[in-house]
MARPALUM-112168 format. One record per atom (N, C-alpha, C): residue in one letter; x, z, y. Coordinates in steps of 0.05 Angstrom, whole numbers, plus 32768, in hexadecimal, padded with zeros to 4 digits. Last residue first. Layout:
AXZY;...
// end
This chain:
X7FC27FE9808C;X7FDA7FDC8092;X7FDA7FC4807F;X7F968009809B;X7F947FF080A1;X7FB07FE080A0;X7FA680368089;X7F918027807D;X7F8F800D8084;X7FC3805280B7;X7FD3804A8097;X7FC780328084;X7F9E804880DF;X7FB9803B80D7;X7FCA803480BE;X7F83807480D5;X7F7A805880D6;X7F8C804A80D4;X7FA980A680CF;X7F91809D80BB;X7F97807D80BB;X7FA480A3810C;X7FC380A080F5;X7FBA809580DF;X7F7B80B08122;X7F85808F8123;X7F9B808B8114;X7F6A80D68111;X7F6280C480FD;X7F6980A68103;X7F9680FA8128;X7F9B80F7810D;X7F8480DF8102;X7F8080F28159;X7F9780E48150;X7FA080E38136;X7F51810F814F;X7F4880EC815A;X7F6780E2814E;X7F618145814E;X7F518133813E;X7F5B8117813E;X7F7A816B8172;X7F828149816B;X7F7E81408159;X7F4F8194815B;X7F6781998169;X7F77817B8160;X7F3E81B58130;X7F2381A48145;X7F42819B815E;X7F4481C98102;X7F5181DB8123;X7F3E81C98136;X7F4681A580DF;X7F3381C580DA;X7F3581D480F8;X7F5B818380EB;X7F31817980E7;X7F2D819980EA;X7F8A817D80F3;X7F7F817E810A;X7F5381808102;X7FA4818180BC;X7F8F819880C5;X7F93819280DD;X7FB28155809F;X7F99815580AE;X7F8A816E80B9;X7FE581248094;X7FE1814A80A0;X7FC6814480AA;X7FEE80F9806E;X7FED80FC8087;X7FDD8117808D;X802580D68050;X801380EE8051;X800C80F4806E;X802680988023;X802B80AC803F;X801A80BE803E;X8049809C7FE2;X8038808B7FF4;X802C80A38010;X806D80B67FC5;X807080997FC7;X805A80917FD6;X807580F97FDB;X806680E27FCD;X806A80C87FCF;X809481307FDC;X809B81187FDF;X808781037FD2;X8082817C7FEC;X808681587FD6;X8084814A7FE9;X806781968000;X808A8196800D;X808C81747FFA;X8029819A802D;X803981928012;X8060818D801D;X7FF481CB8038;X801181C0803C;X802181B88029;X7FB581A38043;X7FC281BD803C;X7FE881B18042;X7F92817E805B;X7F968192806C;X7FA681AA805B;X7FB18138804F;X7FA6814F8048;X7FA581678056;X7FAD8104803A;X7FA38112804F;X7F94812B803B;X7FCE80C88015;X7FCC80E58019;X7FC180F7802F;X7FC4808A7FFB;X7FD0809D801E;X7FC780B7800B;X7FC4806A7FD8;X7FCD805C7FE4;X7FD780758001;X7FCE807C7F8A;X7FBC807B7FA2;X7FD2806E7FC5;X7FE380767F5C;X7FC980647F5F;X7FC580697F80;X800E80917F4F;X801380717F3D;X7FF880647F4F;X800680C77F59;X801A80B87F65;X801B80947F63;X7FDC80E37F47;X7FD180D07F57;X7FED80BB7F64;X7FE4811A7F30;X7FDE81047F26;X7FD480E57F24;X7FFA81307F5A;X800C81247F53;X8008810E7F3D;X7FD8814B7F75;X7FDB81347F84;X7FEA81297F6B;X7FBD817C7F63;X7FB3816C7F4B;X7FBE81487F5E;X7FC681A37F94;X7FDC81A37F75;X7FCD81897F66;X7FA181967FB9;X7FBF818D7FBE;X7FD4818A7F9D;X7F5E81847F9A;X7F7A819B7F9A;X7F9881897F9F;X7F3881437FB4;X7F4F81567F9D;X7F5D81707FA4;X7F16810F7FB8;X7F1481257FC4;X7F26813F7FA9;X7F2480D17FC3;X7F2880D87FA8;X7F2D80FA7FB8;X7F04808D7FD6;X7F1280AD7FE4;X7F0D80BE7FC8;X7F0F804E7FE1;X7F1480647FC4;X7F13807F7FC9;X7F0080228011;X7F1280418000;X7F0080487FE5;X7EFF7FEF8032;X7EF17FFB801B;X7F0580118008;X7EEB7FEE8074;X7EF87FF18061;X7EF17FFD8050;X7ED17FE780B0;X7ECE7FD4808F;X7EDF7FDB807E;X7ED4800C80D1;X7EE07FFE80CF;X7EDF7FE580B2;X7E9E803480C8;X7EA3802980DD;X7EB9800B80E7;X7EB680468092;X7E9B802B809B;X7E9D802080AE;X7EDA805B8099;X7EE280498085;X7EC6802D8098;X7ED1808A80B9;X7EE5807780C1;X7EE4805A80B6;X7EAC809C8098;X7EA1809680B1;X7EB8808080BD;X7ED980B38072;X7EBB80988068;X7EB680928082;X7EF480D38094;X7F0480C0807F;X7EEB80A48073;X7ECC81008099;X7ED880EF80AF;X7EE280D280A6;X7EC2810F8062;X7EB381038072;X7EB580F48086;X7EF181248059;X7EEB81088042;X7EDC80FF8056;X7EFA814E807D;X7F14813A807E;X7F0281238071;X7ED6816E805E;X7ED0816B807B;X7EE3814E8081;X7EE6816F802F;X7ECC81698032;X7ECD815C8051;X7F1381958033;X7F1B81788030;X7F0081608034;X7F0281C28040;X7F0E81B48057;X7F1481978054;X7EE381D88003;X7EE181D58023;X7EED81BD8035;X7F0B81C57FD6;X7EF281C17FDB;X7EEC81BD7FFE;X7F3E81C17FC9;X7F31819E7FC1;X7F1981A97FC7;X7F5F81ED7FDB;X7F4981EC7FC4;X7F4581CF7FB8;X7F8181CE7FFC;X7F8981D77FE5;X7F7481EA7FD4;X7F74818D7FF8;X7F7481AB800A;X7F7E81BB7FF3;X7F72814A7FFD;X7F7F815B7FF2;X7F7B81738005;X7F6381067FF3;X7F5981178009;X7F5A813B7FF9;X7F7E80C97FEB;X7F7480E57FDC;X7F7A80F17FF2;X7F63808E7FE0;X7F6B809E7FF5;X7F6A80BA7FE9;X7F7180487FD0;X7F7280657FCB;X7F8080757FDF;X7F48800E7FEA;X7F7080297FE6;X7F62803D7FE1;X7F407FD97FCB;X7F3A7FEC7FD5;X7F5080007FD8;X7F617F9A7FEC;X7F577FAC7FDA;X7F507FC17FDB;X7F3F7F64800E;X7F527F79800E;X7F4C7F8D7FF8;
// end
């Protein structure tokens, strides 16, 4: 299987997205999958439209991307975690 690109977006690209990448690897191992996790500023997504495979991000986007976005500030509220990483898992494993 190939690897997917995952860009993991806040809108610094520092703090909160750290916390989200980490979960996002723990997921990966646990499940054999081989990612790309590409840690970024919500504004620097667009240079990623042609390459990457999901979007998770804890900031707010109105764009439209050619590939799925999945809302992650349940990591910063501690508040339906688990279901955002079974959304996660899903996209990855499709």
């Amino acid at each position: 299987m190939a690897k997917k690109q995952v860009l993991v977006a806040c809108g610094a690209g520092i703090a909160t997205s750290t916390v989200v990448n980490g979960a996002i690897e723990e997921m990966a191992e646990e499940n054999n999958l081989s990612l790309d996790l590409v840690q970024i500023k919500i504004s620097e997504v667009g240079g990623y439209v042609d390459t990457a495979d999901l979007l998770v991000t804890t900031a707010m986007t109105q764009k439209d991307y050619p590939f799925p976005v999945i809302n992650a500030r349940s990591f910063l509220t501690g508040i339906g975690t688990e279901d955002t990483k079974k959304e996660i898992l899903e996209e990855l494993t499709k």
